[in-house]
N, C-alpha and C positions, 0 to 999 in steps of 0.2 A: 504494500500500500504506500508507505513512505520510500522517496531514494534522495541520497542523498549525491549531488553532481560534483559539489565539490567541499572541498572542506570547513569554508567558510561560510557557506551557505546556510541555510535554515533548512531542512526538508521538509517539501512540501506533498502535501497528499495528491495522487493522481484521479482525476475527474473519473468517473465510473461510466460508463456507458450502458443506454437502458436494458440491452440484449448481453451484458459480461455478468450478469449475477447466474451463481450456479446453484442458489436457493431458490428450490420452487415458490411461483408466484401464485398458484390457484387457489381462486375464495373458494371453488366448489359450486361455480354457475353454469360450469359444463358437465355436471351431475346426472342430469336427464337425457343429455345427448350420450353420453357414454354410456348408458344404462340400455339405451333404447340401441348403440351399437354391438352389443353383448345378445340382447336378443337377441336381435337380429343374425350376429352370428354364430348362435345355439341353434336356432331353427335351421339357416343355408346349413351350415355343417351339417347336423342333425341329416337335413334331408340328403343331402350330398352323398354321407358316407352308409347309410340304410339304403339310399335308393343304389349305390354299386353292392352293396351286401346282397338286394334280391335280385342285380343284374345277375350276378355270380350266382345264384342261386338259382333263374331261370335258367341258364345258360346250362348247368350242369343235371337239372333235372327236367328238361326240356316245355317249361311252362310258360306261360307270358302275364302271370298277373302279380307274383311276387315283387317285381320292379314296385308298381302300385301300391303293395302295402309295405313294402320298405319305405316309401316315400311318407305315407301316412305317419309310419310307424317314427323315424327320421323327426317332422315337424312335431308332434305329441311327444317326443321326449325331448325334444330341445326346448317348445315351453315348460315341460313338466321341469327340466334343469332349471331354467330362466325365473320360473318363478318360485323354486328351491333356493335359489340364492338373494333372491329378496328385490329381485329386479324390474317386476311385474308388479309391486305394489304403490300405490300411489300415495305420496306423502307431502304432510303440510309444508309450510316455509320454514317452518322450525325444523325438519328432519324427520320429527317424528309421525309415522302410520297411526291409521283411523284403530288399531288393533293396541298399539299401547298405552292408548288412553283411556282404559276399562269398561268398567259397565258405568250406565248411565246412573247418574246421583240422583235423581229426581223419587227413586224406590218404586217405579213401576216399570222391573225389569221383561213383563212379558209383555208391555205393547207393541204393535208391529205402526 
């Protein structure tokens, strides 16, 4: 940070420039967007790697519908991941889900 040029000098600290810090800057407002790029690539993957699972799978036992429910199978577990890791839930400004802020105070737990 400081250098010192010559002896007699003062040393002077070097201007920062706004792209040289190598501490992350994020408040966490690209939260949704990262969220929604994870599902997004649990389902493509999902479906990707199921639908060659039952390409390989027609192929070998000479069928043509297994591709199809590779594919099914593929998207339904890359939500069922997606929303196992808590990325499918929708949550306030605070962070926090409609699910950790309990049951309703009011004592009329079984209204709909």
């Amino acid at each position: 940070m400081f250098t010192r040029k010559n002896k007699g000098r003062v040393a002077t600290p070097h201007a920062e420039k706004p792209g040289d810090s190598t501490e992350s800057t994020s408040d966490g407002s690209d939260g949704g967007y990262n969220a929604g790029i994870a599902v997004f690539s649990y389902i493509i993957g999902g479906i990707i790697v199921w639908s060659l699972i039952g390409w390989g799978l027609d192929n070998l036992w000479g069928t043509r519908w297994i591709v199809l429910l590779g594919a099914l199978l593929g998207a339904a577990g890359g939500f069922y991941l997606s929303h196992m890791h808590g990325l499918t839930s929708q949550r306030f400004s605070s962070g926090e889900s409609k699910a950790d802020s309990g049951p309703p105070q009011d004592g009329d737990r079984n209204a709909k």
